[in-house]
N, CA, C and O atoms as CSV, one atom per row, in Angstrom:
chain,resi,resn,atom,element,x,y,z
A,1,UNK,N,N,-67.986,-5.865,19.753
A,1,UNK,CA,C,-67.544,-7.124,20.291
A,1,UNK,C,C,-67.290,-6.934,21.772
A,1,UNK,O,O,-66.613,-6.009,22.222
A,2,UNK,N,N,-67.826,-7.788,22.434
A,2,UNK,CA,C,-67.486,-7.705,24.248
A,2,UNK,C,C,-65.852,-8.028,24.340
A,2,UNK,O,O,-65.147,-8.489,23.442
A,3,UNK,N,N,-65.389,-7.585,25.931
A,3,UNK,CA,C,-64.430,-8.074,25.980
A,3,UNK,C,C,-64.000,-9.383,26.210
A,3,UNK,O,O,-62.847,-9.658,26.544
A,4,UNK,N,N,-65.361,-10.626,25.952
A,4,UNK,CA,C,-64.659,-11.863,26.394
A,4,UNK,C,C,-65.038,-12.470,25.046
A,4,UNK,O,O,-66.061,-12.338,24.375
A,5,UNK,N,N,-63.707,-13.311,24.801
A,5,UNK,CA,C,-64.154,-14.256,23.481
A,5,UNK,C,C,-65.295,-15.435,23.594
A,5,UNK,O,O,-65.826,-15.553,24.699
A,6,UNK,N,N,-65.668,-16.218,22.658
A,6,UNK,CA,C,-66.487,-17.066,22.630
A,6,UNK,C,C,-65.889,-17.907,23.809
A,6,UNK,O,O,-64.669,-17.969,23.657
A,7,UNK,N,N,-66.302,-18.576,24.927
A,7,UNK,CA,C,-65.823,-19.905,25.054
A,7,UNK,C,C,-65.518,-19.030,26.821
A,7,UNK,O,O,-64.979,-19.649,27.738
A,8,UNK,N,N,-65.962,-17.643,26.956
A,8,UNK,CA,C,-65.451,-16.996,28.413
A,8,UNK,C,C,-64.462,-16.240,28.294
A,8,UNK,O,O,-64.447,-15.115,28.794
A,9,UNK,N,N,-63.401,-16.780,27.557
A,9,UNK,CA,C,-61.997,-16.361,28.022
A,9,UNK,C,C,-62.318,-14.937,27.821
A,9,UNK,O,O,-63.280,-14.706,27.088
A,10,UNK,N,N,-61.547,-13.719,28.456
A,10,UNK,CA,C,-60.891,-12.804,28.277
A,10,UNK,C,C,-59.741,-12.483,26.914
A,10,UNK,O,O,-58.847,-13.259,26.574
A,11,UNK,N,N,-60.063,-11.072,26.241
A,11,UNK,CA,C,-59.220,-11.047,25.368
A,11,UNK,C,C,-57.673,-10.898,25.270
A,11,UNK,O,O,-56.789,-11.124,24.444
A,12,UNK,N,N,-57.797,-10.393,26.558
A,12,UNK,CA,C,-56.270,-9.714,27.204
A,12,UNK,C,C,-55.681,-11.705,27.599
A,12,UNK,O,O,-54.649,-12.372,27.671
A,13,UNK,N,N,-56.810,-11.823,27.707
A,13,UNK,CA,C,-55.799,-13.246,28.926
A,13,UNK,C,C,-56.332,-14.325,28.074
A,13,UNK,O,O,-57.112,-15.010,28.736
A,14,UNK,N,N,-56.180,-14.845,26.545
A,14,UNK,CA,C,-56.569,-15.947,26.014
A,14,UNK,C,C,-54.939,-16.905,26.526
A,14,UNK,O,O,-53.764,-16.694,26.828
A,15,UNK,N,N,-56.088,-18.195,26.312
A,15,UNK,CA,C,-55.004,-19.140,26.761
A,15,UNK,C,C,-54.586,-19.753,25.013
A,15,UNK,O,O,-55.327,-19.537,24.055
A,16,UNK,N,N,-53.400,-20.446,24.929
A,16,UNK,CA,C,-52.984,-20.927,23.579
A,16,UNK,C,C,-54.340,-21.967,22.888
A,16,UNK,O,O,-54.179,-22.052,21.670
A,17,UNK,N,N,-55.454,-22.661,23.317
A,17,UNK,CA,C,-56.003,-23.134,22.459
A,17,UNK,C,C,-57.338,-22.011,22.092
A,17,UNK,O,O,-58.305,-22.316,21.395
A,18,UNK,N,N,-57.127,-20.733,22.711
A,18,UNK,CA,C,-58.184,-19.571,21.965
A,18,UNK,C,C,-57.408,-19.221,20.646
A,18,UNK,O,O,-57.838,-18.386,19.851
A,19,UNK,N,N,-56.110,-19.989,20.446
A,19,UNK,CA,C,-55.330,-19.357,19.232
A,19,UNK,C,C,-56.190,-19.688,18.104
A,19,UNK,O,O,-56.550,-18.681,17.493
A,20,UNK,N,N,-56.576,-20.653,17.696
A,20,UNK,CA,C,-57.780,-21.327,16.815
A,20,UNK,C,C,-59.641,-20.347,16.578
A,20,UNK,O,O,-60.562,-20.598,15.801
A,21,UNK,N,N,-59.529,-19.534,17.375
A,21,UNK,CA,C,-60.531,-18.640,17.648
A,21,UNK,C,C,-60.386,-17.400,16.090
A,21,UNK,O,O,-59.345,-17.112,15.498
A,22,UNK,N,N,-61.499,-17.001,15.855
A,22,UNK,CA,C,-60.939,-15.716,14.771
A,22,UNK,C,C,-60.813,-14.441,15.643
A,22,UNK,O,O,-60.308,-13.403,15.215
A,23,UNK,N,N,-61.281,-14.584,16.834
A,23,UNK,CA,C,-60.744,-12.846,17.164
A,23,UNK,C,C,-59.982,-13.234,18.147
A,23,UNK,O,O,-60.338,-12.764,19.227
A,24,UNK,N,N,-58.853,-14.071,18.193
A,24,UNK,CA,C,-57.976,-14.115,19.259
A,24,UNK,C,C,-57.168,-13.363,18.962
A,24,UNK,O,O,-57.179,-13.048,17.772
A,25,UNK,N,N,-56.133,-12.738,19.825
A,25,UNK,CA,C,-55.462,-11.894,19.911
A,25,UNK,C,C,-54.034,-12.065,19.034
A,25,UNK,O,O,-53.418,-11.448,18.165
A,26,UNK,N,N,-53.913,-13.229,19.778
A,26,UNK,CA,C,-52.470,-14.141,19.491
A,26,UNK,C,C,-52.550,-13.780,17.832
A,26,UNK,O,O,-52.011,-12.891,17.172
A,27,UNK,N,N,-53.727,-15.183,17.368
A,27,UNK,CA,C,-54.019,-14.935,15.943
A,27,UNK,C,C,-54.005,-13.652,15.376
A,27,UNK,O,O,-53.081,-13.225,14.682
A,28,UNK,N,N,-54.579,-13.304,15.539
A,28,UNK,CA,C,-54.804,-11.614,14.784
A,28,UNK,C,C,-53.162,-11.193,14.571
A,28,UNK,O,O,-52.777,-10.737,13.495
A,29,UNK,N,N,-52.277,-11.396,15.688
A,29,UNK,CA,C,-51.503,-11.137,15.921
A,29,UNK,C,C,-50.434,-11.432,15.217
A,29,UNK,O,O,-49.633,-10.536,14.951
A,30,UNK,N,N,-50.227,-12.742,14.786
A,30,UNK,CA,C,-49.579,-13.797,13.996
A,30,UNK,C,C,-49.910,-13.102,12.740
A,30,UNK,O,O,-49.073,-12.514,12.055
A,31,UNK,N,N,-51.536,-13.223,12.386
A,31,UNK,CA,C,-51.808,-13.063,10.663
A,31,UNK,C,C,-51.146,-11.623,10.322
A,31,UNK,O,O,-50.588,-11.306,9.272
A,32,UNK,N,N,-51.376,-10.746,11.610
A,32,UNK,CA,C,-50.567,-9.422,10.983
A,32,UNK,C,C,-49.325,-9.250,10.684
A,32,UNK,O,O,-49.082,-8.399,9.829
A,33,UNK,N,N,-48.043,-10.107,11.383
A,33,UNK,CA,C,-46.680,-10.232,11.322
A,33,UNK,C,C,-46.718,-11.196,10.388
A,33,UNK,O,O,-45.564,-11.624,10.370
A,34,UNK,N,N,-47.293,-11.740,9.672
A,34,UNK,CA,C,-47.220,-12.857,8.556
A,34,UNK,C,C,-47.427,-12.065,7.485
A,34,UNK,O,O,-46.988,-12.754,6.564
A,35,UNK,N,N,-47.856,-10.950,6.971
A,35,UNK,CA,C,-47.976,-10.336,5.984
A,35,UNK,C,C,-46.194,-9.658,5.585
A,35,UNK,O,O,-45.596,-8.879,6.327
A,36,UNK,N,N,-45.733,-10.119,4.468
A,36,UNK,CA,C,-44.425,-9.823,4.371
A,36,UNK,C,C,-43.559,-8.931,4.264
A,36,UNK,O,O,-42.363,-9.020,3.988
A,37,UNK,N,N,-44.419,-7.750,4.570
A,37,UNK,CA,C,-43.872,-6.324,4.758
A,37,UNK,C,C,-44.075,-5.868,6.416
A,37,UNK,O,O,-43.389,-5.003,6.959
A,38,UNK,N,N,-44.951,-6.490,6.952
A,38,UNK,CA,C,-45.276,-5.581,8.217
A,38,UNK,C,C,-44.014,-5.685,9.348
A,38,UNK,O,O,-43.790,-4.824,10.199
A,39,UNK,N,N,-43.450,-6.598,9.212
A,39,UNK,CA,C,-42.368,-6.167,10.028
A,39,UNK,C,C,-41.297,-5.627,10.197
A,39,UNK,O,O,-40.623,-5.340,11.186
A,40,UNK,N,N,-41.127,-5.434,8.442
A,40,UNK,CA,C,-40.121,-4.831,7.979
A,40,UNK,C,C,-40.299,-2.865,7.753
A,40,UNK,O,O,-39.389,-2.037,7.792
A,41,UNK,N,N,-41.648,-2.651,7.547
A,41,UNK,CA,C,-41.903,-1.633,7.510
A,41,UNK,C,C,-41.911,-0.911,8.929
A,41,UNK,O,O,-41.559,0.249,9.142
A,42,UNK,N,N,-42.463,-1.989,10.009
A,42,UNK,CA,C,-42.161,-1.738,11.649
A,42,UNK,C,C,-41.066,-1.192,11.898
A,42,UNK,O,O,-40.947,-0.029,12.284
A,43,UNK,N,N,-39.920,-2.182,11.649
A,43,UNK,CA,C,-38.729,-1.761,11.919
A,43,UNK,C,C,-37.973,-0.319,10.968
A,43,UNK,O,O,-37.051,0.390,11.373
A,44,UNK,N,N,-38.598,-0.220,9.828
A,44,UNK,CA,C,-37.919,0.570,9.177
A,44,UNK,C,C,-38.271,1.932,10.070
A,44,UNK,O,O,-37.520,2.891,10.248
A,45,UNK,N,N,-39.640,1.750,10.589
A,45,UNK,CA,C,-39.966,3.264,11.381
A,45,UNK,C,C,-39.616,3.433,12.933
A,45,UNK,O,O,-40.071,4.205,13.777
A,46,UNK,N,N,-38.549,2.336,13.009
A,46,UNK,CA,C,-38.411,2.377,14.971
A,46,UNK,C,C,-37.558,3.637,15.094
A,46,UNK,O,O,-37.571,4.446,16.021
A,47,UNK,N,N,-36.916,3.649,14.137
A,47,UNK,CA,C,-35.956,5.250,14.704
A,47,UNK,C,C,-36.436,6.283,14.173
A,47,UNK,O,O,-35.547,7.114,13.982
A,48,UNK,N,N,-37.529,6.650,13.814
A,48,UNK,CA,C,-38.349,7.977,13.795
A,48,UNK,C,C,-39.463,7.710,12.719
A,48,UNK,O,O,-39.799,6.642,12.207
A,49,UNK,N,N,-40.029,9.226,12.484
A,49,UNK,CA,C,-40.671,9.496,11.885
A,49,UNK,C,C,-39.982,9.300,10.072
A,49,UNK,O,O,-38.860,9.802,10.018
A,50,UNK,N,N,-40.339,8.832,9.004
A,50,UNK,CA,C,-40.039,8.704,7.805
A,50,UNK,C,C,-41.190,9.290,6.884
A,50,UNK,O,O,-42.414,9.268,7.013
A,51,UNK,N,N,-40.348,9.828,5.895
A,51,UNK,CA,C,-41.044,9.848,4.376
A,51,UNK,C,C,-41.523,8.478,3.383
A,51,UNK,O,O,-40.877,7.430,3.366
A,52,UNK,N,N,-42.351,8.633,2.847
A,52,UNK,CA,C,-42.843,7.661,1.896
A,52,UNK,C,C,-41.865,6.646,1.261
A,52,UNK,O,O,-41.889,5.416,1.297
A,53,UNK,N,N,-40.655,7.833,0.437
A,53,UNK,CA,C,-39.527,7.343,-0.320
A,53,UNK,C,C,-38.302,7.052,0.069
A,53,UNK,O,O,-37.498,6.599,-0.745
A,54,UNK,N,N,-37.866,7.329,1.760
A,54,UNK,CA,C,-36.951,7.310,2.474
A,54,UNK,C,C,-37.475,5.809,2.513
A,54,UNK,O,O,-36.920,5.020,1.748
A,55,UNK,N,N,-38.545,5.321,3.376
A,55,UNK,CA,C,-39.023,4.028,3.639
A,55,UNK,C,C,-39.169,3.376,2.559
A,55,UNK,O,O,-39.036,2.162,2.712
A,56,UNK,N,N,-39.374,3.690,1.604
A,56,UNK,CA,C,-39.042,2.234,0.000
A,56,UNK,C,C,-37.638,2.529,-0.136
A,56,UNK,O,O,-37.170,1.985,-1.135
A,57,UNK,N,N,-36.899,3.129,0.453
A,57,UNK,CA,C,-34.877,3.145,0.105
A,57,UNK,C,C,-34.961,2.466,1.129
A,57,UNK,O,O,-34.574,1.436,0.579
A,58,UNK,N,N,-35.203,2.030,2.561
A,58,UNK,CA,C,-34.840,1.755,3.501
A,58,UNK,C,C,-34.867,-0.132,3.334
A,58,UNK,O,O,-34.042,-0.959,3.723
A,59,UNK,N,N,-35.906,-0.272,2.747
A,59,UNK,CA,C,-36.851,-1.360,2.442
A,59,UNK,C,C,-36.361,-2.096,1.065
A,59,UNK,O,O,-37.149,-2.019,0.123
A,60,UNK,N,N,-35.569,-2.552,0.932
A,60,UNK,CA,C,-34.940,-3.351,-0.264
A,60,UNK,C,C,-35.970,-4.502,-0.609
A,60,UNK,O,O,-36.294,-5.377,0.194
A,61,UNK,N,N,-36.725,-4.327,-2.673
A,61,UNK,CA,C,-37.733,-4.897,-2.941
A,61,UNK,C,C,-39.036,-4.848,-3.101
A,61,UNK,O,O,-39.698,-5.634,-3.779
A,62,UNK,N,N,-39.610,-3.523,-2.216
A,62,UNK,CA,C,-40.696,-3.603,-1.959
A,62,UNK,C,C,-41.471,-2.314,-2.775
A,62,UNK,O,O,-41.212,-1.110,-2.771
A,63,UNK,N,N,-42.176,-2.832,-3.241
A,63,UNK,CA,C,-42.685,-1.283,-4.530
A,63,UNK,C,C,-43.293,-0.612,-4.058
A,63,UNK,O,O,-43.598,-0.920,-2.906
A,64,UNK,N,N,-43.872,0.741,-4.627
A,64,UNK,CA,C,-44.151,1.660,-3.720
A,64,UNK,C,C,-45.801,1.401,-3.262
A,64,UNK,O,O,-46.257,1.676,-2.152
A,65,UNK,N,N,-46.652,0.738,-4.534
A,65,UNK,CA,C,-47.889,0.299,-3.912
A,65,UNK,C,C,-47.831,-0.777,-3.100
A,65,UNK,O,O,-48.827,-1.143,-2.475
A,66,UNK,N,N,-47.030,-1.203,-3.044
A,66,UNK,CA,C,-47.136,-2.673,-1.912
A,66,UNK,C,C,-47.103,-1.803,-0.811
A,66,UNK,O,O,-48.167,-1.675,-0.206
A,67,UNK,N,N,-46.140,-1.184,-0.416
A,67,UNK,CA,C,-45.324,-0.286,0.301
A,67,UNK,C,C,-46.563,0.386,1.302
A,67,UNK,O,O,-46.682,0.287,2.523
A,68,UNK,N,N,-47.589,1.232,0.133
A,68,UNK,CA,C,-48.516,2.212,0.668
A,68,UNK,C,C,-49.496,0.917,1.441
A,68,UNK,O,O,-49.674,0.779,2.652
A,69,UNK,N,N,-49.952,0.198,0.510
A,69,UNK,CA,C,-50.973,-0.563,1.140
A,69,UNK,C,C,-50.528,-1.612,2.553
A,69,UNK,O,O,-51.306,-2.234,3.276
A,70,UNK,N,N,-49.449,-1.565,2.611
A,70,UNK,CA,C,-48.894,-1.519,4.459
A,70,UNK,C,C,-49.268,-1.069,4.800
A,70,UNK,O,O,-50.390,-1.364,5.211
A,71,UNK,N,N,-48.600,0.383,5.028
A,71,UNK,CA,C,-48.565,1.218,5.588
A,71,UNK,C,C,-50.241,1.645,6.010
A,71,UNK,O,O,-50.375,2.042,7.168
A,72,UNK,N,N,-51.450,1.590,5.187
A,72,UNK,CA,C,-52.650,1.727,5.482
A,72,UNK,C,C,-52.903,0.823,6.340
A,72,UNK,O,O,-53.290,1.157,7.459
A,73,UNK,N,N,-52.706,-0.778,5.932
A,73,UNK,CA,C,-52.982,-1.777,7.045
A,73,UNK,C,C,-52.495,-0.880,8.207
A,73,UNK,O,O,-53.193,-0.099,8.854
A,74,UNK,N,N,-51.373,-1.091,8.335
A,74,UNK,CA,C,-51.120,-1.238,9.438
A,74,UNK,C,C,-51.224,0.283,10.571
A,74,UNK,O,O,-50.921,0.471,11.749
A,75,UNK,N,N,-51.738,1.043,9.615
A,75,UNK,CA,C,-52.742,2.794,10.124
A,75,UNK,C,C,-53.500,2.276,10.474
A,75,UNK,O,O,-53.476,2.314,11.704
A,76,UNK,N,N,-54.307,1.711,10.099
A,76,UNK,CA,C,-56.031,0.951,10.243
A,76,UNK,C,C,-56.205,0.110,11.571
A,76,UNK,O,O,-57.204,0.069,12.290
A,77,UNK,N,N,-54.607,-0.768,11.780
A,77,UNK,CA,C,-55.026,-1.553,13.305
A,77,UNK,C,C,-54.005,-0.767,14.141
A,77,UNK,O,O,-53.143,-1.577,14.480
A,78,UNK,N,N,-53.742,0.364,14.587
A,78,UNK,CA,C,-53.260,1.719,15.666
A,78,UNK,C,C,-51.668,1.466,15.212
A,78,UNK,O,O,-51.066,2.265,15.928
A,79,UNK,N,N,-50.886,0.917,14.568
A,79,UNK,CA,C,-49.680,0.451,14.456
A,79,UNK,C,C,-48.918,1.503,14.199
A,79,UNK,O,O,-47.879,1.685,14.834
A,80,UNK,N,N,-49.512,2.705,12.810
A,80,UNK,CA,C,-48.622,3.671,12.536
A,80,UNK,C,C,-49.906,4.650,12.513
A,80,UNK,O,O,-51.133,4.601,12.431
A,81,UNK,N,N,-48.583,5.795,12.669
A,81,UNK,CA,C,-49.750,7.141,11.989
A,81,UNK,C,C,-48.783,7.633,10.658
A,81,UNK,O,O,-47.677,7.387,10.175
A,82,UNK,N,N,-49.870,8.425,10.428
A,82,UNK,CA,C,-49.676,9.161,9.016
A,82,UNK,C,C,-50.037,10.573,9.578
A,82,UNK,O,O,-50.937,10.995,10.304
A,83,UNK,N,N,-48.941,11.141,8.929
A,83,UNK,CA,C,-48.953,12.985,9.596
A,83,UNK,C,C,-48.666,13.620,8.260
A,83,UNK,O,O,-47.511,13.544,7.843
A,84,UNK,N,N,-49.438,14.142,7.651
A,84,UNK,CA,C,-49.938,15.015,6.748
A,84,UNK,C,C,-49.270,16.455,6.797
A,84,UNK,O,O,-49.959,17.233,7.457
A,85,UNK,N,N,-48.101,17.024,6.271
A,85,UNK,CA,C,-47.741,18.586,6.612
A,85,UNK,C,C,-48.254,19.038,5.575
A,85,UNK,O,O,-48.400,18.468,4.494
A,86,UNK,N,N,-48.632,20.408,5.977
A,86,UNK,CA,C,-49.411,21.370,4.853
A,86,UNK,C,C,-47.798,22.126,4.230
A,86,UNK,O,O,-46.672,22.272,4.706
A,87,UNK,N,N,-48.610,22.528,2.671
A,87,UNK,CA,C,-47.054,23.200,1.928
A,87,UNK,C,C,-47.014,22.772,0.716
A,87,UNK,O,O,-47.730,21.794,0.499
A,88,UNK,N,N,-46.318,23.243,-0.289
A,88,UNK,CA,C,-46.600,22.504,-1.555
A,88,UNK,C,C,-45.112,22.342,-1.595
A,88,UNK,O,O,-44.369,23.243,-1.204
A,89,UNK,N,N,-44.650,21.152,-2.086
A,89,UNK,CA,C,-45.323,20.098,-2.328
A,89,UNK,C,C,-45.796,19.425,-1.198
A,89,UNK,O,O,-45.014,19.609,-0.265
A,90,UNK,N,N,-47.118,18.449,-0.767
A,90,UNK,CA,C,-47.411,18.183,0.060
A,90,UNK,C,C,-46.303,17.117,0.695
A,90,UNK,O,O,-45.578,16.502,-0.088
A,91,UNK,N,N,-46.188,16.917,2.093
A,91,UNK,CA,C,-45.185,16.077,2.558
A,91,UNK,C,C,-45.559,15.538,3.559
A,91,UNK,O,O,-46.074,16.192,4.466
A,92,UNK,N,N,-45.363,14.027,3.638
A,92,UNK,CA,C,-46.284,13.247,4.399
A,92,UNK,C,C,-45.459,12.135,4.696
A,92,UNK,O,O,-44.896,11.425,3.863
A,93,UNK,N,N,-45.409,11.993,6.238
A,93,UNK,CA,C,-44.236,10.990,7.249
A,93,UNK,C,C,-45.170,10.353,8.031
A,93,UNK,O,O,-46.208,10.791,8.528
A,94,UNK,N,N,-44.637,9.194,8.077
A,94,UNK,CA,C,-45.034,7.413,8.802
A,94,UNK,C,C,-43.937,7.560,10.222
A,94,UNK,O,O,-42.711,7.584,10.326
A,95,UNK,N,N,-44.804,7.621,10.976
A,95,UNK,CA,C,-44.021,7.005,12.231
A,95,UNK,C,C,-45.004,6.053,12.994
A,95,UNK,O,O,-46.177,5.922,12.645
A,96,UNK,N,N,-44.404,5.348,14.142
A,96,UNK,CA,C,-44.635,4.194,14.939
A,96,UNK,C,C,-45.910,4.794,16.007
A,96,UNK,O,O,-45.469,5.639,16.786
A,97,UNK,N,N,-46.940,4.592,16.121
A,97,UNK,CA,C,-47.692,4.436,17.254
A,97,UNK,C,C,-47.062,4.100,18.630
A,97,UNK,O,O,-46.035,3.430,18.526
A,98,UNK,N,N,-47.379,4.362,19.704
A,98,UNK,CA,C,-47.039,3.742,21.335
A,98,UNK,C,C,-47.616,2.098,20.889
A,98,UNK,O,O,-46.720,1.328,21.237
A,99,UNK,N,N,-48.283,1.642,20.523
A,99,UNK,CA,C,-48.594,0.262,20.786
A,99,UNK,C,C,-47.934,-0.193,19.225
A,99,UNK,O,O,-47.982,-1.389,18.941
A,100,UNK,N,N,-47.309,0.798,18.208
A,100,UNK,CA,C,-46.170,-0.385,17.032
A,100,UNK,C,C,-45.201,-0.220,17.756
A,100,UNK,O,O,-44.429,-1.156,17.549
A,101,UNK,N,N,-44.643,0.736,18.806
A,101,UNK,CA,C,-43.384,0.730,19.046
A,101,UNK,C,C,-43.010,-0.132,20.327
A,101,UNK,O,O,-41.997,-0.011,21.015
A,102,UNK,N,N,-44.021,-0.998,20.485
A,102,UNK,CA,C,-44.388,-2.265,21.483
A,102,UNK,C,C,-43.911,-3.318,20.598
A,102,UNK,O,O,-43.420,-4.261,21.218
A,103,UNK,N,N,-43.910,-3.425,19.431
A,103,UNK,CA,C,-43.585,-4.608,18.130
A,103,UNK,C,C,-42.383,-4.583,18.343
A,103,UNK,O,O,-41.892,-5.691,18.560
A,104,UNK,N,N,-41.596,-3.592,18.368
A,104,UNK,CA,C,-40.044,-3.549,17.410
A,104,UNK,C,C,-39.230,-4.897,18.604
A,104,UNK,O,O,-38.488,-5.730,18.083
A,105,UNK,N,N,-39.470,-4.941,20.048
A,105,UNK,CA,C,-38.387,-6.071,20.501
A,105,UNK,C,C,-39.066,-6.953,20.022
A,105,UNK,O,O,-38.213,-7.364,19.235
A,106,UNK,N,N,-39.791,-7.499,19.874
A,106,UNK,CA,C,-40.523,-8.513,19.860
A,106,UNK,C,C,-39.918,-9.020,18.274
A,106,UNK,O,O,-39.624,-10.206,18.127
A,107,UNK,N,N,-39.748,-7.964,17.030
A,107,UNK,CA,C,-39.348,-7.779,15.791
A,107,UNK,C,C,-37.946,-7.857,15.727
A,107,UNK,O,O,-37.293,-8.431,14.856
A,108,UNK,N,N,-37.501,-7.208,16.760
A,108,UNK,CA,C,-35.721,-7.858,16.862
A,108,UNK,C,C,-35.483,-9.419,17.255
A,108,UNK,O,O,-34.774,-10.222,16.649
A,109,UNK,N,N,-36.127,-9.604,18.228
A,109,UNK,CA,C,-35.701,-11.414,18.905
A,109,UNK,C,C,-35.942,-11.976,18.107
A,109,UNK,O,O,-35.286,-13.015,18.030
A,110,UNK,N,N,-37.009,-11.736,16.964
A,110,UNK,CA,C,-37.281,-12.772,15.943
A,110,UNK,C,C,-35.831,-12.649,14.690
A,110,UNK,O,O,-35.168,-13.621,14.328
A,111,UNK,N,N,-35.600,-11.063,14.171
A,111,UNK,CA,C,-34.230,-11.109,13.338
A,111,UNK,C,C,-33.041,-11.896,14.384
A,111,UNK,O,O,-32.483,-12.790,13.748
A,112,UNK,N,N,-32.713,-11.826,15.294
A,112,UNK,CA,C,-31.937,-12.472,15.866
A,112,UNK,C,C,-32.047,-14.072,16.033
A,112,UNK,O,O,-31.043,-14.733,15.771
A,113,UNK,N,N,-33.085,-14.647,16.408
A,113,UNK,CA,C,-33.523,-15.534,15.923
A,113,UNK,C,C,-33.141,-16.125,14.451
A,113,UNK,O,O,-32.594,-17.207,14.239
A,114,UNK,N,N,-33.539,-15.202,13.522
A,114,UNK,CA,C,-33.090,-15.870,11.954
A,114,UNK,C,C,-31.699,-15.709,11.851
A,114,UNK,O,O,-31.071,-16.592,11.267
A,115,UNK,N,N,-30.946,-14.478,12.438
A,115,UNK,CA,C,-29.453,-14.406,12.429
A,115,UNK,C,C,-28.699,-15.889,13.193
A,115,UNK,O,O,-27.688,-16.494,12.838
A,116,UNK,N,N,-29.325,-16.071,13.970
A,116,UNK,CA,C,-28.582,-18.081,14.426
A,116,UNK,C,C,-29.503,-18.524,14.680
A,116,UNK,O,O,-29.997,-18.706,15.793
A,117,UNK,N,N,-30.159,-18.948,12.938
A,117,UNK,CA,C,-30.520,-20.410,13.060
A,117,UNK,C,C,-31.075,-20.204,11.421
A,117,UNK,O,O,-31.961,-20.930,10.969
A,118,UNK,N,N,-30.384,-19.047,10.561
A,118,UNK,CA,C,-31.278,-18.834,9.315
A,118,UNK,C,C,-30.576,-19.796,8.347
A,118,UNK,O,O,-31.133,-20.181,7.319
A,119,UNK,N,N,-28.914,-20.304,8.823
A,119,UNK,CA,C,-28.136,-21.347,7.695
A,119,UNK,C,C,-28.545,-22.492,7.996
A,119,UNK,O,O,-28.121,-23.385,7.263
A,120,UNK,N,N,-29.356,-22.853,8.980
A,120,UNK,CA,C,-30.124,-24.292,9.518
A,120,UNK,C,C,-31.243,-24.055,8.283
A,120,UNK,O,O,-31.174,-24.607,7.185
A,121,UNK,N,N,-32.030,-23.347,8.602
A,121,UNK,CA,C,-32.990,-23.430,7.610
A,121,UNK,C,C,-32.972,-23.529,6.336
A,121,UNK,O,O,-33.804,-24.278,5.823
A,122,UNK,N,N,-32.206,-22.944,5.647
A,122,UNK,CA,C,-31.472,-22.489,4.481
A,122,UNK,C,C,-31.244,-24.276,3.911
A,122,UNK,O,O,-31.703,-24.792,2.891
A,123,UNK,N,N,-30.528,-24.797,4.801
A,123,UNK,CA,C,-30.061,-26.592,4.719
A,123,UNK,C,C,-30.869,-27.347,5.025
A,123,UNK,O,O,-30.789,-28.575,5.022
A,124,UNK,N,N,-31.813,-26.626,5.348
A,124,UNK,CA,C,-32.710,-27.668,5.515
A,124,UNK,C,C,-33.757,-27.791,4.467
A,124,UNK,O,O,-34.361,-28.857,4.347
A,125,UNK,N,N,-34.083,-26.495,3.491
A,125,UNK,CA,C,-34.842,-26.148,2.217
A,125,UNK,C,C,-33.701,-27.118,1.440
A,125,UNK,O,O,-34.068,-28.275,1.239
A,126,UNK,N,N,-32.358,-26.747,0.989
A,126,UNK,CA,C,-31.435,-27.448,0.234
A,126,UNK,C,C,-31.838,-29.102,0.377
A,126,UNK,O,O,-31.865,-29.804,-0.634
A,127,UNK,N,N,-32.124,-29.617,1.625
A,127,UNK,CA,C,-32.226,-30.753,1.573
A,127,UNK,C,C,-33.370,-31.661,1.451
A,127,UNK,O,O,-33.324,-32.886,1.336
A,128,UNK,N,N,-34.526,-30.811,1.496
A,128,UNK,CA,C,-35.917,-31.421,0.677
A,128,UNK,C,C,-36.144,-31.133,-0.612
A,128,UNK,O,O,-36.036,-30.107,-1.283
A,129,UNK,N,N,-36.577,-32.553,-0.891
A,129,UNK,CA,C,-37.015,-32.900,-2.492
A,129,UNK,C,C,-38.000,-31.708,-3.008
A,129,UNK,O,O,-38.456,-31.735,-4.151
């Protein structure tokens, strides 16, 4: 894929109606934080490197195949790595990439965000039919 989307724009520099585009950035961007683990698994790895089972304790709900098949997503688009130690039993830790550990403010303003304004919402589900 070149670096300019359909239509000219630049990928780095789409404007909000390239959001409607399938390889816009924004989008891509959105559909990946819309998957209901990825931000939670983000954050679970901002303060280091983790184990498999440390990160499903950390992670209230989330089973361990849901869990793994994150964690691959989000290997697959540079988000995390997976570091493999040799040894029996084998032992294998998830930490944050330089460009997931670009997510985590972006992943806080939004919890802060739901921290004042999540009992608005909450009343506002209560109050539709």
């Amino acid at each position: 894929m070149s670096g300019s989307a359909p239509g000219g724009s630049s990928r780095s520099g789409f404007s909000p109606a390239d959001c409607f585009l399938s390889d816009c950035p924004g989008r891509l961007t959105f559909e990946l934080l819309a998957d209901k683990w990825a931000a939670v698994v983000l954050y679970g790895l901002s303060e280091g490197p983790v184990r498999h089972g440390e990160l499903a304790g950390l992670i209230g709900g989330v089973s361990r195949k849901v869990l793994t098949q994150t964690l691959r997503r989000l290997e697959a688009r540079g988000l995390v790595d997976r570091h493999a130690h040799p040894g029996v039993p084998p032992r294998v830790e998830y930490s944050l990439t330089a460009l997931g550990t670009t997510l985590i403010e972006p992943i806080h303003l939004l919890t802060e965000w739901a921290r004042e304004h999540g009992d608005e919402v909450l009343d506002a589900l209560d109050a539709h039919p």
